[in-house]
SEMI-961615 format. One record per residue: residue in three letters; z, y, x of N, C-alpha, C in turn. Coordinates in steps of 0.1 Angstrom, whole numbers, plus 5000, padded with zeros to 4 digits. Each point is the difference from the previous one (the first is absolute). Layout:
BEGIN
ALAZYXZYXZYX/...
end
This chain:
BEGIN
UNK460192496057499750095011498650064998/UNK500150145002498350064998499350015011/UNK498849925000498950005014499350125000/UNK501050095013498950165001499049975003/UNK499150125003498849984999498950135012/UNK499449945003499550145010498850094988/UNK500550115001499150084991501050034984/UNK499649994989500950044988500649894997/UNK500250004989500649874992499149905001/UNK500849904996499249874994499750014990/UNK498749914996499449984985501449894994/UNK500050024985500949994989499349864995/UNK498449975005499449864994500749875011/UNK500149914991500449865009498849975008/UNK500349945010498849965007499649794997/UNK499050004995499549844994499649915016/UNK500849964997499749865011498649965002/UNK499149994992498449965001499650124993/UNK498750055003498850094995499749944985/UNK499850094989499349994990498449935005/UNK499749954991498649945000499050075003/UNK500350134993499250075004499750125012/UNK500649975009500850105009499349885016/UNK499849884996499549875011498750045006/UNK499849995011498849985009499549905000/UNK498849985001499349865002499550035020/UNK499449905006499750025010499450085006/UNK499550085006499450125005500250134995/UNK500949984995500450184993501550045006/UNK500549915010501450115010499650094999/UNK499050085002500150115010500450084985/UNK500550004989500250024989501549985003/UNK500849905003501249995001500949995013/UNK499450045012500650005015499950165004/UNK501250045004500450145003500550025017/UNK500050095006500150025005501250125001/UNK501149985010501750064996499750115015/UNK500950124999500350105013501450034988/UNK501149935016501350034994500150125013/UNK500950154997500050085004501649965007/UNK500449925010501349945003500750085014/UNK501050084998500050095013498750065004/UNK499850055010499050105002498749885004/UNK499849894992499249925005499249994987/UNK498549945002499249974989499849854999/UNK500549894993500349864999498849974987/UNK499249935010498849964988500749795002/UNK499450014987500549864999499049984983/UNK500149864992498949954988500650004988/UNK499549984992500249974985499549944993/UNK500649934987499349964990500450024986/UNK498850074992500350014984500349904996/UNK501549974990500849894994499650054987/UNK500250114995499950054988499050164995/UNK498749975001499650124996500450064987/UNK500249984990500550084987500950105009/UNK501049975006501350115007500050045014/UNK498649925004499850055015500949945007/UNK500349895002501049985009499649905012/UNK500349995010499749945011500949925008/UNK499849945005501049905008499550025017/UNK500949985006499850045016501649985004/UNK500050005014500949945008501250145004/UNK501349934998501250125000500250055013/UNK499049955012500650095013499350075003/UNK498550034989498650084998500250114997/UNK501350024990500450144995501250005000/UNK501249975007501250014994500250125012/UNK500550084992500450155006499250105003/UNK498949934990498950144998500650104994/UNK499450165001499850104997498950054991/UNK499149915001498950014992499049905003/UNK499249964991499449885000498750064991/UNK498849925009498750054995499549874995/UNK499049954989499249864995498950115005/UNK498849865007498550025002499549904993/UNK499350014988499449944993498549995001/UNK499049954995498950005000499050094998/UNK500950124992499750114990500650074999/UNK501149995011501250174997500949935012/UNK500850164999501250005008500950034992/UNK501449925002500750034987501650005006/UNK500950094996501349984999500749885001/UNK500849945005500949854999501550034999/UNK500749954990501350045000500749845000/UNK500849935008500749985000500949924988/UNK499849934992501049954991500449915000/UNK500149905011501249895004499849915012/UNK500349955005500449995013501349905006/UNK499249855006501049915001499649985015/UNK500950025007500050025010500249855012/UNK501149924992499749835009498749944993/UNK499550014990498349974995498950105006/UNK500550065010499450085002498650074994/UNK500150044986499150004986500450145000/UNK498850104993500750124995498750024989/UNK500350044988499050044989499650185002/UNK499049984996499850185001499750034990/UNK499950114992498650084992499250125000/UNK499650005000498650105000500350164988/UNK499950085008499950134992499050075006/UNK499050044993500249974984499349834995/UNK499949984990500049844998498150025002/UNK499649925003498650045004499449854992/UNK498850044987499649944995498749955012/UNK499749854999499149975009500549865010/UNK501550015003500649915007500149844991/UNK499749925010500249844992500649945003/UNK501449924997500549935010499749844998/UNK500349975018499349875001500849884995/UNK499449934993500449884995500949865006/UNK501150024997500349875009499749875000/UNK499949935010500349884999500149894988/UNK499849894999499849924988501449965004/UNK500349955008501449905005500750105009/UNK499650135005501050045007500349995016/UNK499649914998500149935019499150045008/UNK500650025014499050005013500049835006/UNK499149985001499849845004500050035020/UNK500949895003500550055016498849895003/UNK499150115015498749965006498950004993/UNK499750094989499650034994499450135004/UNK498550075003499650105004500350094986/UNK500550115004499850144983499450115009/UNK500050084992499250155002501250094999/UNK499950105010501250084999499050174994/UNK499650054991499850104998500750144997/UNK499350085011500750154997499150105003/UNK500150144999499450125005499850045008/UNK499750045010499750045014499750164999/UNK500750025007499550224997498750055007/UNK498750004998498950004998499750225001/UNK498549985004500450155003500050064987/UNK500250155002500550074988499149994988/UNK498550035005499550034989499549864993/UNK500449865003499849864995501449984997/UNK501149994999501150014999500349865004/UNK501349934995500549845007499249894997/UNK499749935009499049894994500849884998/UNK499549954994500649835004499749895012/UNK500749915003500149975015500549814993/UNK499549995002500449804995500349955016/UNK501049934999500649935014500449844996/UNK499649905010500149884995501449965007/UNK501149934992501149945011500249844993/UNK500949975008500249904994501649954997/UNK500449964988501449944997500749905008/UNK501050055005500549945013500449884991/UNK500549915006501049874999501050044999/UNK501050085004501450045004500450104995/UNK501450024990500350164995500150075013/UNK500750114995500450085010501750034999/UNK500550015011501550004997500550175004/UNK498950064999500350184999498950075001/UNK499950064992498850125002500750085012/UNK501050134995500650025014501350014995/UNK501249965008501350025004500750014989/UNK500249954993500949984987498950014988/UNK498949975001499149994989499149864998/UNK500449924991499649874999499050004985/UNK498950014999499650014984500249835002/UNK500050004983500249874995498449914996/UNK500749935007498349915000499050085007/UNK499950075011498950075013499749865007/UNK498550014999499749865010498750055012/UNK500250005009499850055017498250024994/UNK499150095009498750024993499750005016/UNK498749915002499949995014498550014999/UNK499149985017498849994993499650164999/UNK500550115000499750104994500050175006/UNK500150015008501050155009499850134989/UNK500749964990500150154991501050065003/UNK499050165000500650105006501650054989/UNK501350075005500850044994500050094987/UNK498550075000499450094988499849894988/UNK499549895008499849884986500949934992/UNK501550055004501349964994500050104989/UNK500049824987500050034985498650004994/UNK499049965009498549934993500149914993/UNK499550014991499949844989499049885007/UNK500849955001499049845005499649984989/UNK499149975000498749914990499249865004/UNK500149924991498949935003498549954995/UNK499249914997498650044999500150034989/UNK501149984991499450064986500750134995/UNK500050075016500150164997502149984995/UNK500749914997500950064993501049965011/UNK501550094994501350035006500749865004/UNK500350005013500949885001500850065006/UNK500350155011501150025005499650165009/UNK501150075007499850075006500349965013/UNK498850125009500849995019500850045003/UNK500649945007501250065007500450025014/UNK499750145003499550015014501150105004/UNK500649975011501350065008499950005013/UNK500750095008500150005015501549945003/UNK500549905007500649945005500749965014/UNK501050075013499850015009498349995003/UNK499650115003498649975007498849925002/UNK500349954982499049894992499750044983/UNK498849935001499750034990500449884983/UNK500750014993500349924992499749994989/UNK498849904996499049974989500249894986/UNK500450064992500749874990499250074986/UNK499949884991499850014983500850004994/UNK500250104992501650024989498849904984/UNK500349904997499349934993500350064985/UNK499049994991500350094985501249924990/UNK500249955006501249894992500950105003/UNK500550035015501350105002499850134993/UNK498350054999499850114996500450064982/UNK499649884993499949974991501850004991/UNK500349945006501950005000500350064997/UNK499950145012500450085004499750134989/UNK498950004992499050034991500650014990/UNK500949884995500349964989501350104997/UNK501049995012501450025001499950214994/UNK499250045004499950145001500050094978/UNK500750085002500450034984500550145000/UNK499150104994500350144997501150025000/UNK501450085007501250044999499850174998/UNK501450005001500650144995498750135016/UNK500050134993499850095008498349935001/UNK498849924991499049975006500049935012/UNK500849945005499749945010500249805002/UNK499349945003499549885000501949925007/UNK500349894993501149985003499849855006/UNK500949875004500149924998499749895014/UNK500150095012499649975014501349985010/UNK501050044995501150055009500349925008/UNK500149904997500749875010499150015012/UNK498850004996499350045014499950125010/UNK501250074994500050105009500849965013/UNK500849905001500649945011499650005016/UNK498449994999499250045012499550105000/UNK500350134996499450125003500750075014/UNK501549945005500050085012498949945010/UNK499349884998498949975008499250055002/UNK499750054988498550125001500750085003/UNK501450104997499850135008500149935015/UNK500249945009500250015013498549955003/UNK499049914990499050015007498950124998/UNK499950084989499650115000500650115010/UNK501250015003500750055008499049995016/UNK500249915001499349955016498450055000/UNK499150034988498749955002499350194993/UNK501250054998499050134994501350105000/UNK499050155009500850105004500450034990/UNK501350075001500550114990500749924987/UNK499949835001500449964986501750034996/UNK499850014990501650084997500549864985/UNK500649925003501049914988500150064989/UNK500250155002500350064983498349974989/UNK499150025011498450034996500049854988/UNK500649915005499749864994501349994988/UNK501350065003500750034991500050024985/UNK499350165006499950064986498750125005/UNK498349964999499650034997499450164996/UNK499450105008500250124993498850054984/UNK500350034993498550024990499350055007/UNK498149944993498550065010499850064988/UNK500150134993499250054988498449935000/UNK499849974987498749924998498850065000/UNK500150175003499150054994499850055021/UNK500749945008499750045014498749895005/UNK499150005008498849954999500649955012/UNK499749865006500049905010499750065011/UNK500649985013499550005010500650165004/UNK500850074990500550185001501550015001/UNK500949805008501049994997500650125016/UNK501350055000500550095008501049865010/UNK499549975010500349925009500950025008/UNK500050145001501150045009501450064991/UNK500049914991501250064992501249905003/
end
């Protein structure tokens, strides 16, 4: 099955489960590898986080109900505003990779974890971007939570990621769904996972073990497009009925099949009322 994509094709490169060596952050250099996402979803503007997995291909990891049925998708980087297209998307992991057009030399992505684990009652750092005024552009924003004791038995309504364990301690905002938790030594142990829920707010860690998996499974197919997710498409009528509920204008085909954003159209000049 081929994973469309919002914007053109998918890149033709596999995507590597861990960062090259040289592509790793050491501590205090996020703001090198945390992005900042505007998914253009129905007539609404959906900011939500990111994190560089692979600078060589630009690719980023962020949460699938952050962009699924985008029309266009913006990255705020540290140093640019860039293109995001879409090239795969698992929808009960609630996981979506992105990349960057054009590939922007400068980006580092952050290092994971030694073991992989989020340790439960354990304080982490949830970092992301904050939209900052224009002429300073997004800044970084560090938020402390803490790893709950307890998974979670749904992000929302037919969406269970595998191994999410409850993040308490913490009131991150819905923009902060898909920030890299970190801990003191700056590296990856998981993403936020921030959702609205009958008239609550629902805060869990997708831990890099699921991320990582998930990482692995993904393999260049036919037409350029990233293959090897499908089974997880099982919960996607979840997300359309919760995108459905939460943002005017969303249309099921938008998440379908994607329309092309020519590369050479500049951010933020998308036709909203189309």
């Amino acid at each position: 099955m081929l994973l469309l994509t919002a914007g053109c094709g998918g890149s033709s490169d596999a995507v590597r489960s861990t960062p090259p060596a040289a592509a790793t952050t050491p501590a205090g250099r996020l703001d090198l590898g945390v992005v900042a996402i505007t998914a253009r979803i129905g007539r609404d503007a959906v900011e939500s986080a990111g994190v560089v997995v692979d600078s060589d291909r630009g690719l980023i990891a962020t949460t699938a109900h952050g962009v699924w049925g985008a029309r266009s998708v913006k990255v705020s980087t540290g140093i640019a505003v860039l293109h995001g297209r879409i090239v795969a998307r698992d929808a009960c992991d609630d996981l979506a990779v992105l990349e960057t057009q054009p590939r922007l030399p400068g980006l580092v992505a952050v290092q994971p974890s030694a073991d992989g684990t989020l340790v439960r009652g354990r304080p982490i750092v949830a970092v992301r971007r904050h939209s900052g005024l224009p002429s300073r552009g997004p800044e970084l924003v560090s938020q402390r939570v803490t790893v709950g004791s307890g998974g979670v038995r749904r992000l929302v309504r037919g969406v269970r990621p595998k191994g999410a364990i409850a993040l308490t301690a913490g009131a991150l905002p819905v923009a902060a769904s898909g920030a890299p938790l970190v801990g003191a030594d700056g590296r990856l142990a998981g993403l936020a996972l921030v959702a609205e829920r009958r008239h609550r707010t629902v805060r869990a860690a997708l831990p890099w073990g699921t991320i990582s998996a998930r990482l692995r499974e993904l393999r260049p197919g036919g037409r350029a497009q990233y293959v090897g997710w499908r089974h997880h498409y099982g919960c996607s009528e979840a997300l359309h009925r919760y995108q459905a509920a939460r943002h005017r204008g969303y249309r099921r085909g938008d998440a379908q099949l994607n329309a092309p954003v020519p590369a050479t159209r500049l951010p933020g000049t998308e036709d909203v009322d189309r």
